[in-house]
N, CA and C atoms as a LAMMPS dump frame, in Angstrom:
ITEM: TIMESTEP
0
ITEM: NUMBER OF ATOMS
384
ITEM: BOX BOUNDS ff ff ff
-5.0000000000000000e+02 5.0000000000000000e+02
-5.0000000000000000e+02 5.0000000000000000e+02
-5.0000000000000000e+02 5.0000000000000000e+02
ITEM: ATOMS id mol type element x y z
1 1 1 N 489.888 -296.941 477.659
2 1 2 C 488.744 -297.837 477.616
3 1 3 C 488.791 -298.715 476.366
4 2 1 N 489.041 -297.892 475.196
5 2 2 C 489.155 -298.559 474.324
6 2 3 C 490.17 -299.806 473.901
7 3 1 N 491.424 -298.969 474.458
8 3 2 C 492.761 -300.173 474.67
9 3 3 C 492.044 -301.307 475.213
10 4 1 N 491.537 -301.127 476.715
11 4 2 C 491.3 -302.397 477.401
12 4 3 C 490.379 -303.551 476.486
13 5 1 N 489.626 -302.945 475.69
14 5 2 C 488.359 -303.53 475.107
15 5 3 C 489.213 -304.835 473.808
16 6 1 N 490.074 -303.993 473.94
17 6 2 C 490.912 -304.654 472.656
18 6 3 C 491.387 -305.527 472.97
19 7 1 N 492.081 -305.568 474.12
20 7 2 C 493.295 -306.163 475.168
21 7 3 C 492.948 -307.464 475.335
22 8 1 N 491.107 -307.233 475.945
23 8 2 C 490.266 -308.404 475.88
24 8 3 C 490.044 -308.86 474.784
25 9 1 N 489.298 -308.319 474.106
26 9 2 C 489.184 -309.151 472.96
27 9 3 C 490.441 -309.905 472.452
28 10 1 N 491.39 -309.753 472.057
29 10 2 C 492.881 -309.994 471.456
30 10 3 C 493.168 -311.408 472.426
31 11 1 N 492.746 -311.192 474.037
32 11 2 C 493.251 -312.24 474.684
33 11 3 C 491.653 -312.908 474.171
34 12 1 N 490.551 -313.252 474.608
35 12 2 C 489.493 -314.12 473.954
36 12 3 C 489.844 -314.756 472.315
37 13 1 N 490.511 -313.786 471.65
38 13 2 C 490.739 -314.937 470.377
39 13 3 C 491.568 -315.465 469.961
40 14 1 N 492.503 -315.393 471.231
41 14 2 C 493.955 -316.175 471.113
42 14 3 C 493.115 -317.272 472.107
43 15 1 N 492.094 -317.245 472.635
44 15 2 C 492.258 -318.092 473.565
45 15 3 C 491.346 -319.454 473.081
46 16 1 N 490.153 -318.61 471.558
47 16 2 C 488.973 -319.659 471.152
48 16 3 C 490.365 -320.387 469.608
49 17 1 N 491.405 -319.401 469.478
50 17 2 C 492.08 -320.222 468.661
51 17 3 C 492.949 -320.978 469.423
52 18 1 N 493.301 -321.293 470.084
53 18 2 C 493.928 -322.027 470.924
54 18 3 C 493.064 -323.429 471.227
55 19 1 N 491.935 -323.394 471.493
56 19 2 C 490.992 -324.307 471.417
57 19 3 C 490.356 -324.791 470.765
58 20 1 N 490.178 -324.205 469.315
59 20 2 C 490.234 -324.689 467.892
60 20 3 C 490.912 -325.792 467.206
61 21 1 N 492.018 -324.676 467.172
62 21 2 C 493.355 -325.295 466.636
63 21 3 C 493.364 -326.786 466.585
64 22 1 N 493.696 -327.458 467.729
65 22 2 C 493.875 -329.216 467.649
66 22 3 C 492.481 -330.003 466.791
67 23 1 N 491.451 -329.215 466.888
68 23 2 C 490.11 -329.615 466.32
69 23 3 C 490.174 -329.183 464.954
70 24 1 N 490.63 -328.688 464.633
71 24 2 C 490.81 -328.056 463.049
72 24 3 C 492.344 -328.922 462.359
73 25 1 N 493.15 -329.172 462.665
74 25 2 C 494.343 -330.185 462.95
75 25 3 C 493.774 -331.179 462.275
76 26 1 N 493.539 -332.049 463.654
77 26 2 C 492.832 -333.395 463.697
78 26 3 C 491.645 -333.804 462.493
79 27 1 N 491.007 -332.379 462.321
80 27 2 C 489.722 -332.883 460.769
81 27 3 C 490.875 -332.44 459.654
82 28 1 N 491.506 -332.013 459.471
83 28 2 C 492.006 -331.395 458.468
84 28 3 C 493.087 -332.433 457.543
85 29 1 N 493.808 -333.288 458.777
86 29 2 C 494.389 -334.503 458.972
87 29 3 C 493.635 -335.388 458.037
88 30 1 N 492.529 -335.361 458.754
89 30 2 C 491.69 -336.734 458.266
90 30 3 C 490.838 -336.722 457.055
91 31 1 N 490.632 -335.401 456.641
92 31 2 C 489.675 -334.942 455.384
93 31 3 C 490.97 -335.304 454.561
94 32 1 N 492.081 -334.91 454.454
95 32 2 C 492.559 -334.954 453.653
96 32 3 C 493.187 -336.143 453.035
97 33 1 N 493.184 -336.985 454.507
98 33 2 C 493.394 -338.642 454.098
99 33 3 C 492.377 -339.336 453.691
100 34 1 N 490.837 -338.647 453.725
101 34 2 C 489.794 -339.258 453.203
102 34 3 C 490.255 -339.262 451.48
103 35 1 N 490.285 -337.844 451.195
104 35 2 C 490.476 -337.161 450.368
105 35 3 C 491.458 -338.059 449.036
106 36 1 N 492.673 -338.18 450.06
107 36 2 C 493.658 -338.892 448.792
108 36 3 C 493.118 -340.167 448.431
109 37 1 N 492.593 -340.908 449.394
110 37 2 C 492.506 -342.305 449.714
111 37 3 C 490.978 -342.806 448.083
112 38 1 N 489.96 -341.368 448.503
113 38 2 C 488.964 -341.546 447.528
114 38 3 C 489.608 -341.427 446.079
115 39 1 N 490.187 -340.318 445.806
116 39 2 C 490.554 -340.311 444.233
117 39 3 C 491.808 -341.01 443.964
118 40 1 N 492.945 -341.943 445.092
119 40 2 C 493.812 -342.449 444.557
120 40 3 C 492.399 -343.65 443.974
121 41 1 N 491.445 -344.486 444.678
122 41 2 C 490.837 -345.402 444.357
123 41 3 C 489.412 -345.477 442.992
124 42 1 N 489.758 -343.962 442.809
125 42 2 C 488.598 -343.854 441.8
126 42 3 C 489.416 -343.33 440.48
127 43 1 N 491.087 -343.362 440.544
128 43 2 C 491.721 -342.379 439.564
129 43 3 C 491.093 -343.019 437.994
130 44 1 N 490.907 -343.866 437.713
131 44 2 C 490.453 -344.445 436.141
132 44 3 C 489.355 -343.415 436.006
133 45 1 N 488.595 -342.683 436.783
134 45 2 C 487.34 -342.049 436.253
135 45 3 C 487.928 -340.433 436.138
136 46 1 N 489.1 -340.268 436.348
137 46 2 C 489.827 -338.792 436.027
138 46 3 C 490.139 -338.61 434.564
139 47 1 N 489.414 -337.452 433.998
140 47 2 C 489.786 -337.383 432.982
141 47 3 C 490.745 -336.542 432.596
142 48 1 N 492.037 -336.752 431.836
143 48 2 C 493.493 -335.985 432.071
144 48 3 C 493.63 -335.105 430.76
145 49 1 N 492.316 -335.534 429.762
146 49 2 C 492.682 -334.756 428.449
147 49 3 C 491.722 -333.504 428.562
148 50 1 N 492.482 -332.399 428.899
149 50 2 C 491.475 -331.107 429.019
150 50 3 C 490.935 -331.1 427.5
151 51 1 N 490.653 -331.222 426.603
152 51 2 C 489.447 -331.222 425.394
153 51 3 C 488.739 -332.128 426.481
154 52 1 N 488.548 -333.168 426.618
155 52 2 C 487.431 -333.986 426.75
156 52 3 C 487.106 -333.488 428.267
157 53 1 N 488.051 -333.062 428.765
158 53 2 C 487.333 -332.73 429.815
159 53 3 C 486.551 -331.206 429.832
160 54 1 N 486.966 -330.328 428.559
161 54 2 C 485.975 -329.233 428.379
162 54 3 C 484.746 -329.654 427.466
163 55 1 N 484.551 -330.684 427.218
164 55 2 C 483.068 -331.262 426.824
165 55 3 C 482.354 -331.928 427.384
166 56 1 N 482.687 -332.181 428.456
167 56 2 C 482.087 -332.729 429.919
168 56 3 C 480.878 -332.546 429.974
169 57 1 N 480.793 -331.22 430.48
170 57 2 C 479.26 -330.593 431.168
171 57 3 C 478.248 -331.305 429.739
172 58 1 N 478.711 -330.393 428.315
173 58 2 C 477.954 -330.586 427.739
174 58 3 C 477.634 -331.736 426.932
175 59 1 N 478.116 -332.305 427.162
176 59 2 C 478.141 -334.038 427.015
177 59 3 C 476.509 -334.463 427.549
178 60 1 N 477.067 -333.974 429.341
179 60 2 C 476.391 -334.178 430.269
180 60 3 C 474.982 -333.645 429.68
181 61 1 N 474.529 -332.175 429.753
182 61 2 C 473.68 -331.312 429.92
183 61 3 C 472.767 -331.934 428.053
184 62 1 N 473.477 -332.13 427.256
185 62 2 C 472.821 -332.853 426.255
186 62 3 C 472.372 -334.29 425.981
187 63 1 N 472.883 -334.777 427.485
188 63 2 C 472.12 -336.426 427.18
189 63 3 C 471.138 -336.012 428.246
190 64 1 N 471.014 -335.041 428.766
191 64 2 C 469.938 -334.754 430.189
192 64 3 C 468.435 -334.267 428.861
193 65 1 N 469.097 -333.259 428.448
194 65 2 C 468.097 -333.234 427.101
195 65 3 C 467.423 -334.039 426.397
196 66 1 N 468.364 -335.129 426.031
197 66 2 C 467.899 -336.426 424.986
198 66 3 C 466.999 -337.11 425.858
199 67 1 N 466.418 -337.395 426.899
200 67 2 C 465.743 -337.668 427.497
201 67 3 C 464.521 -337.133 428.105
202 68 1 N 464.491 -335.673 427.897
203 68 2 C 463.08 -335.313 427.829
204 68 3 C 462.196 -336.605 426.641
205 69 1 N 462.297 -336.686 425.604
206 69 2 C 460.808 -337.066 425.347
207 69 3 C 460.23 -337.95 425.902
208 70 1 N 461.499 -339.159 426.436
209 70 2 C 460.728 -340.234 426.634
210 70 3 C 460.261 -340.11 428.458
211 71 1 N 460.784 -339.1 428.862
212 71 2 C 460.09 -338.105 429.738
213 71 3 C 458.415 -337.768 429.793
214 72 1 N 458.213 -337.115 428.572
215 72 2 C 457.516 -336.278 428.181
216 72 3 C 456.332 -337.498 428.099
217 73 1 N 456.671 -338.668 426.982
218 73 2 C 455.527 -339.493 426.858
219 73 3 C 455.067 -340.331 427.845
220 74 1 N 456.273 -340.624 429.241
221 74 2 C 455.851 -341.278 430.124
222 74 3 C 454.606 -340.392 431.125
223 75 1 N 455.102 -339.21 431.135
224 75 2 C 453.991 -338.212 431.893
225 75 3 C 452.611 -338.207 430.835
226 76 1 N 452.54 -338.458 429.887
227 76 2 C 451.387 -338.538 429.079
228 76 3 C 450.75 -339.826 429.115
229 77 1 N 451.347 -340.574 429.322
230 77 2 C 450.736 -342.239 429.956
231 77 3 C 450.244 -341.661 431.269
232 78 1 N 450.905 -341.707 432.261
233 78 2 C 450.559 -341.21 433.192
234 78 3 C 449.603 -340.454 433.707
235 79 1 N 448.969 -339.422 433.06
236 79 2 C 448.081 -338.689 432.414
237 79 3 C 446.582 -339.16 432.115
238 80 1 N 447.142 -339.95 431.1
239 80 2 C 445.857 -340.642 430.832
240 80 3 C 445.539 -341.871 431.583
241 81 1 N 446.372 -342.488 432.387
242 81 2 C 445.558 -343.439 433.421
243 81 3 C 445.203 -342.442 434.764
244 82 1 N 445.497 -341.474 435.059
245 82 2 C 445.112 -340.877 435.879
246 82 3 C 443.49 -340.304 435.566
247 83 1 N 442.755 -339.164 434.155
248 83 2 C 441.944 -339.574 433.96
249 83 3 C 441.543 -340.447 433.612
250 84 1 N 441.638 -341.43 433.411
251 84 2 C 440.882 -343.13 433.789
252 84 3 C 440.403 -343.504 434.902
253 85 1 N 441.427 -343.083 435.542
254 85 2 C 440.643 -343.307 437.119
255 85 3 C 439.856 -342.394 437.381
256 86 1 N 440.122 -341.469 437.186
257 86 2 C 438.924 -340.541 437.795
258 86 3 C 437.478 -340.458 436.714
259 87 1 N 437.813 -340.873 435.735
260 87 2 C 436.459 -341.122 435.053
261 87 3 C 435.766 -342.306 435.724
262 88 1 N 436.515 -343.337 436.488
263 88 2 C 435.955 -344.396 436.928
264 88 3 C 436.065 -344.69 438.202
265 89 1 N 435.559 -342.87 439.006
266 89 2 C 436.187 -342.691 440.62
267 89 3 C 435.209 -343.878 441.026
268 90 1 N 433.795 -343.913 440.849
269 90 2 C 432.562 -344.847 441.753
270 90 3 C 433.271 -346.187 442.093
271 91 1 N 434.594 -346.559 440.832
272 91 2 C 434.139 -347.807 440.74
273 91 3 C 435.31 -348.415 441.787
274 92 1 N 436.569 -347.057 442.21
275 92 2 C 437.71 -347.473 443.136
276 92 3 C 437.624 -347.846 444.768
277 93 1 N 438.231 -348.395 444.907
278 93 2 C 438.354 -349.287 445.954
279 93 3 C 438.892 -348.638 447.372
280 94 1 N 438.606 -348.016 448.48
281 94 2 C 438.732 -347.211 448.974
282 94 3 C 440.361 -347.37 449.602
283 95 1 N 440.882 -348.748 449.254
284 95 2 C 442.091 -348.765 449.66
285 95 3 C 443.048 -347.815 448.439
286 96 1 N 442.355 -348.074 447.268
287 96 2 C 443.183 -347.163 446.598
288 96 3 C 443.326 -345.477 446.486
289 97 1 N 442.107 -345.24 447.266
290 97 2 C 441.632 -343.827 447.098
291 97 3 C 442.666 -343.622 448.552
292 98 1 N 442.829 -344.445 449.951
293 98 2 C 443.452 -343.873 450.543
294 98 3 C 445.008 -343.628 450.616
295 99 1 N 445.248 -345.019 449.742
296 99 2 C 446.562 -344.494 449.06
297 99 3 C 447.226 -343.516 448.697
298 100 1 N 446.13 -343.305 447.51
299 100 2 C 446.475 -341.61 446.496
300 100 3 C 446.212 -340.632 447.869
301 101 1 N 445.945 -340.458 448.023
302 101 2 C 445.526 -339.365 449.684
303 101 3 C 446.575 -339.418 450.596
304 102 1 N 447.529 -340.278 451.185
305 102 2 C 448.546 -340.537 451.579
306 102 3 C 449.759 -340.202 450.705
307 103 1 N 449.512 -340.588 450.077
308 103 2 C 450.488 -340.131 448.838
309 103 3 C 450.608 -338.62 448.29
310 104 1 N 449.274 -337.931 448.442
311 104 2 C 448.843 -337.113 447.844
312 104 3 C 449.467 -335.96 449.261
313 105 1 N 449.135 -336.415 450.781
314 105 2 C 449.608 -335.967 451.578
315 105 3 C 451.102 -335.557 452.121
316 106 1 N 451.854 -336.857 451.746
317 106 2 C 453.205 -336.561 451.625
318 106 3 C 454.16 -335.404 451.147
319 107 1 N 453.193 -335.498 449.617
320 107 2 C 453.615 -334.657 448.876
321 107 3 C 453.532 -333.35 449.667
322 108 1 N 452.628 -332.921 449.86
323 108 2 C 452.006 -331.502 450.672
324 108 3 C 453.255 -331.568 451.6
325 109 1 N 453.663 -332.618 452.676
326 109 2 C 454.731 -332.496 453.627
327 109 3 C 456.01 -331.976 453.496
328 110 1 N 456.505 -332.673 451.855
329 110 2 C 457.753 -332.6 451.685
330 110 3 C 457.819 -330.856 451.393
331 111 1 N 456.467 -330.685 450.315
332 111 2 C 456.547 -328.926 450.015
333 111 3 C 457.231 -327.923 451.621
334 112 1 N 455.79 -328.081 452.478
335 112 2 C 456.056 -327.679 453.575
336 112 3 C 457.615 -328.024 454.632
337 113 1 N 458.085 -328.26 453.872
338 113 2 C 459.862 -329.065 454.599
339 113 3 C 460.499 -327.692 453.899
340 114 1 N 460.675 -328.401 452.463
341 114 2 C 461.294 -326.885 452
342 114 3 C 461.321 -326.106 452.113
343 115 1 N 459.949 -325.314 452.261
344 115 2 C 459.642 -324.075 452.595
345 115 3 C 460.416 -323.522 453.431
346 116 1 N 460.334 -324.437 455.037
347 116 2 C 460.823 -324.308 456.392
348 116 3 C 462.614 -324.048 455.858
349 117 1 N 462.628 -324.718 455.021
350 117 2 C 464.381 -325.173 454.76
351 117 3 C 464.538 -323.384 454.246
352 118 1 N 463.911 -323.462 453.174
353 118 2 C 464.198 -322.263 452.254
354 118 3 C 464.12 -320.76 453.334
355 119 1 N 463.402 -320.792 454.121
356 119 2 C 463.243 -319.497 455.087
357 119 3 C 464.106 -319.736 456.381
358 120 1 N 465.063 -320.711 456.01
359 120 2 C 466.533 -320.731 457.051
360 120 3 C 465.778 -321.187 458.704
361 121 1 N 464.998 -322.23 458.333
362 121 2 C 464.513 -322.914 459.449
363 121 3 C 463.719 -321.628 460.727
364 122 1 N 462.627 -321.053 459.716
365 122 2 C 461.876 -320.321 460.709
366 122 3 C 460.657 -320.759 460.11
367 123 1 N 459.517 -321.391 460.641
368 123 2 C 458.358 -321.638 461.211
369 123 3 C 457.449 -320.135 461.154
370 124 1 N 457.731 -318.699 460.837
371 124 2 C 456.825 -317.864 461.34
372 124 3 C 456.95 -316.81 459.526
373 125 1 N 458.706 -317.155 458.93
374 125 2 C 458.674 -316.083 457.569
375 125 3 C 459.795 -316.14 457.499
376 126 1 N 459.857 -315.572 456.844
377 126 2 C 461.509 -315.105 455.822
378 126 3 C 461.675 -313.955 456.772
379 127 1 N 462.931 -314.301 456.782
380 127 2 C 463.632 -313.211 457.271
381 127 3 C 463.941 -311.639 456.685
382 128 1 N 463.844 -310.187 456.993
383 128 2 C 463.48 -309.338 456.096
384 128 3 C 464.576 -308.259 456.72
């Protein structure tokens, strides 16, 4: 029983690689001609001196830094025209109030996207 079980199986995955195969070929072909075609045309942005290329990240990760403050003070502008407006809700214009509300709604949408994304596209929970 067991032989036979095998027998089958063994013939089923000679038979889904068999039908693979030319499809795995054919992308493999072509990824890889994507492949040369992108970094022969971008080679000036390769960097060949391993020092500079082991200071990369942190090159990177410290100009991401240097930019918090002016980060920091734009959210504090921001901030304070936001209470502005709301100190001066009577006086807004209902096109602007439905704006922020639309806007304000979106936001709520995109959360609820992720969520869905993050729990591997189930609608009911995480999987357990």
């Amino acid at each position: 029983m067991a032989q036979a079980a095998l027998s089958r199986l063994s013939g089923l995955v000679g038979k889904a690689r068999s039908s693979i195969e030319p499809s795995y070929k054919f992308a493999e072909k072509h990824i890889t001609e994507q492949y040369h075609k992108t970094m022969q045309a971008n080679q000036q942005y390769v960097v060949k001196d391993q020092a500079a290329a082991d200071k990369l990240f942190k090159q990177w990760f410290f100009t991401k830094m240097s930019r918090i403050p002016k980060t920091m003070d734009a959210s504090h502008k921001e901030w304070a025209e936001l209470k502005n407006q709301w100190s001066k809700r009577s006086d807004l214009h209902l096109s602007e109030v439905g704006t922020q509300l639309l806007f304000a709604g979106e936001i709520y949408a995109w959360f609820c996207v992720g969520e869905v994304i993050g729990r591997g596209g189930s609608l009911s929970g995480y999987s357990i």
